[in-house]
C-alpha positions in Angstrom: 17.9 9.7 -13.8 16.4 12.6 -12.2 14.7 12.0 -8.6 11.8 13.4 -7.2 13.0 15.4 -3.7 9.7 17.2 -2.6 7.3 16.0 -0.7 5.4 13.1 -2.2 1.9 14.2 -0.7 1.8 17.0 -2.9 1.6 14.3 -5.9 -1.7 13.4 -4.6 -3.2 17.1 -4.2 -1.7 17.4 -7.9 -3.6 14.7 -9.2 -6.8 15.7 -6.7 -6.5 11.9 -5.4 -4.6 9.7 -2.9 -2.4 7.5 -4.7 -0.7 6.1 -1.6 2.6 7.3 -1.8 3.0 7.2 1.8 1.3 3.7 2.8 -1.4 3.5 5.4 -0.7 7.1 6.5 -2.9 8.7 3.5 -5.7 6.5 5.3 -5.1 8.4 8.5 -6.1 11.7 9.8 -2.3 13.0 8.5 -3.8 12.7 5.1 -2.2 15.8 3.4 -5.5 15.5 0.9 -7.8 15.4 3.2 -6.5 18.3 5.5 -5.6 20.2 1.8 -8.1 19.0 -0.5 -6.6 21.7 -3.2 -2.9 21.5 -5.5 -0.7 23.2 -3.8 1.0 26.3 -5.0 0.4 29.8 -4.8 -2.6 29.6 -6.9 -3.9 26.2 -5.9 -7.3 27.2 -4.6 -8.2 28.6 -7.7 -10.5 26.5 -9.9 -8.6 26.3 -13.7 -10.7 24.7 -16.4 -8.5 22.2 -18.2 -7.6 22.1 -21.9 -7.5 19.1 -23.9 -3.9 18.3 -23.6 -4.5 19.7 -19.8 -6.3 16.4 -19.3 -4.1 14.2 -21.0 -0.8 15.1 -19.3 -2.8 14.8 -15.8 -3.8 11.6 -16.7 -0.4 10.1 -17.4 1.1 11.9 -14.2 -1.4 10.3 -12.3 -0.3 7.0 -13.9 3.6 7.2 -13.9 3.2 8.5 -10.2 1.2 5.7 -8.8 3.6 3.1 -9.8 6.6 5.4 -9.2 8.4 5.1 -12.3 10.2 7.7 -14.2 9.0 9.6 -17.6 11.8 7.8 -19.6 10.5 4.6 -18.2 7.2 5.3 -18.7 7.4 6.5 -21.7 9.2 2.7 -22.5 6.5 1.1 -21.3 3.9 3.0 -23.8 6.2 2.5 -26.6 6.3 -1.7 -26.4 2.8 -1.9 -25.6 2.1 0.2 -28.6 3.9 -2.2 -30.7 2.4 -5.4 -29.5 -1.1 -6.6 -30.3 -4.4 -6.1 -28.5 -5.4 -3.1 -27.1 -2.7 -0.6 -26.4 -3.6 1.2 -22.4 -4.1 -2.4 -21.3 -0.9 -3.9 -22.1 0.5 -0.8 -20.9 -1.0 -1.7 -17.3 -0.5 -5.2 -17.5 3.4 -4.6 -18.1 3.3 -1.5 -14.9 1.3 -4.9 -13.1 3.9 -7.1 -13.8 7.2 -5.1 -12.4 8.9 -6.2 -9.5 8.5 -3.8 -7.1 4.9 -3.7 -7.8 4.2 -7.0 -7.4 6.0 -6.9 -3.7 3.9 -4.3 -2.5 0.6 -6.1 -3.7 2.1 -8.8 -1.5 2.3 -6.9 1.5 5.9 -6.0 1.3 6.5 -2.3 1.9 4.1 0.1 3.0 4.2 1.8 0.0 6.0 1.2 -3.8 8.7 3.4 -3.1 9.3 1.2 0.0 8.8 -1.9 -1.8 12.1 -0.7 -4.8 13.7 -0.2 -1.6 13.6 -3.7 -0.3 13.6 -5.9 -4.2 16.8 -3.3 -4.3 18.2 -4.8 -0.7 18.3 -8.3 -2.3 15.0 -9.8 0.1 13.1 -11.2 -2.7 13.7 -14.4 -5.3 12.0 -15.3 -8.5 11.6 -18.8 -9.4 14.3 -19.7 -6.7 16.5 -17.0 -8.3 17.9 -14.0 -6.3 16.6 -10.8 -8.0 17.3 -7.2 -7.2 15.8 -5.4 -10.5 12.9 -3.6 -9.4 11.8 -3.2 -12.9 12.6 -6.8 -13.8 9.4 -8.1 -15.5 7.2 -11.1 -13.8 5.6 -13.8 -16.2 2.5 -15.7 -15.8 3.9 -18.9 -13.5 6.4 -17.3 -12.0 6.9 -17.8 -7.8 8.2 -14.7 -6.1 9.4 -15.1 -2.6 10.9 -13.7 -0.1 14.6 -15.4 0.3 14.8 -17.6 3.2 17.4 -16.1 4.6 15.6 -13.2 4.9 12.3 -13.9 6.4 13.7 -12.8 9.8 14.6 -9.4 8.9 12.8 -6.7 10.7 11.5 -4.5 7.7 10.1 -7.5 6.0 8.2 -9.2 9.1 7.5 -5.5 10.1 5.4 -4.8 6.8 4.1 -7.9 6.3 2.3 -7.9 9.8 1.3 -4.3 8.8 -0.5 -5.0 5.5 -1.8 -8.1 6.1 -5.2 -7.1 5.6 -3.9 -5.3 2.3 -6.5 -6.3 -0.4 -4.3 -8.8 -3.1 -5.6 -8.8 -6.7 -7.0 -12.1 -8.3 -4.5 -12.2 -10.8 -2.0 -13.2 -8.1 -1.9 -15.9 -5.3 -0.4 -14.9 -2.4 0.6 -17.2 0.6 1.1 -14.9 3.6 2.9 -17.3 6.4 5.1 -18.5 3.3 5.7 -14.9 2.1 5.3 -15.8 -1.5 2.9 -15.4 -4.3 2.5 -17.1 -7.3 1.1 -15.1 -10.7 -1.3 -17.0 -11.9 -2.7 -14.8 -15.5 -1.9 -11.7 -16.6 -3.5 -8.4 -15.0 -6.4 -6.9 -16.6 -7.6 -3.0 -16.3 -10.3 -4.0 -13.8 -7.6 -5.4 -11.6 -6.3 -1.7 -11.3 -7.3 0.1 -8.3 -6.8 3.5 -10.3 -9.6 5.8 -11.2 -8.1 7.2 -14.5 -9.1 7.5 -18.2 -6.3 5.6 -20.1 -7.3 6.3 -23.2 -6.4 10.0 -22.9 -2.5 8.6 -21.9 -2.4 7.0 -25.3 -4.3 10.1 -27.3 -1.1 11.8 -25.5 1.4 10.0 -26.5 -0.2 9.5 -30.0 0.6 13.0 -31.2 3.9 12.7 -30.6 
């Protein structure tokens, strides 16, 4: 898979939009949108007037580059929430809710999603008292995620947690700071995302393919 090597930051001018690639330091004065507030480039300054597709292909970069997934995985994603019932952006963000890696930094681990892979990827984390190391793998409604108790000493973990304790947790999931664990108690919903985007122009995208 191919991997992103530039700097993240210019992501967020991309998109016009922090999408906290880099943690707690895009709510700092190092802010690379707020001291650039343009996309970078040569011609980044320069206003351009989307097209139609223009609009649609920002709005699933913005997606796939919040939760740090690739285009084939994304892509995945669309495809099985297109073939379930119900309405076809929400299950897409209910499934992107529901990864791993995700759901680890909405608990406080990592100080950013990239982070948070990092350390479900270092073996810290257990699902219903089961190691797991997927950051992909998929969390169901019931399922306890916890940090393994043989790592709750370990610096990165106690570091982060202490960090982003004040980290805002979504209803859909209980979270149990001094036990470092969190329980999923019903699916994600749209309104649970804390992403300003129009998902209907992802799936009027991916529709004329």
């Amino acid at each position: 898979m191919a991997r992103y090597t530039d700097a993240v930051c210019k992501k967020c001018r991309r998109e016009g939009s922090k999408l906290f690639l880099k943690g707690e330091r895009c709510n700092t004065a190092k802010c690379a949108l707020d001291r650039r507030s343009y996309a970078p480039g040569q011609h980044g300054k320069n206003r351009v007037k989307l097209s139609e597709y223009g609009l649609q292909l920002r709005a699933k970069q913005k997606t796939k580059n919040y939760y740090r997934v690739s285009e084939s995985q994304f892509r995945k994603y669309y495809e099985e929430a297109f073939r379930r019932e119900g309405v076809t952006s929400d299950t897409l963000f209910e499934q992107l809710e529901l990864r791993l890696d995700n759901i680890a930094y909405r608990m406080g681990i990592g100080a950013s999603r990239a982070e948070s892979r990092q350390l479900v990827g270092y073996e810290m984390l257990e699902v219903n008292g089961r190691k797991v190391n997927i950051p992909s793998y998929i969390v169901k409604v019931g399922d306890v995620i916890k940090v393994r108790d043989s790592k709750k000493d370990n610096k990165a973990i106690v570091a982060t947690m202490e960090a982003n304790k004040l980290r805002a947790v979504p209803s859909w999931l209980e979270v149990d700071k001094e036990k470092m664990e969190a329980k999923v108690v019903r699916k994600p919903v749209r309104e649970d995302v804390d992403l300003e985007v129009q998902e209907n122009l992802i799936v009027e995208l991916y529709s004329k393919n």
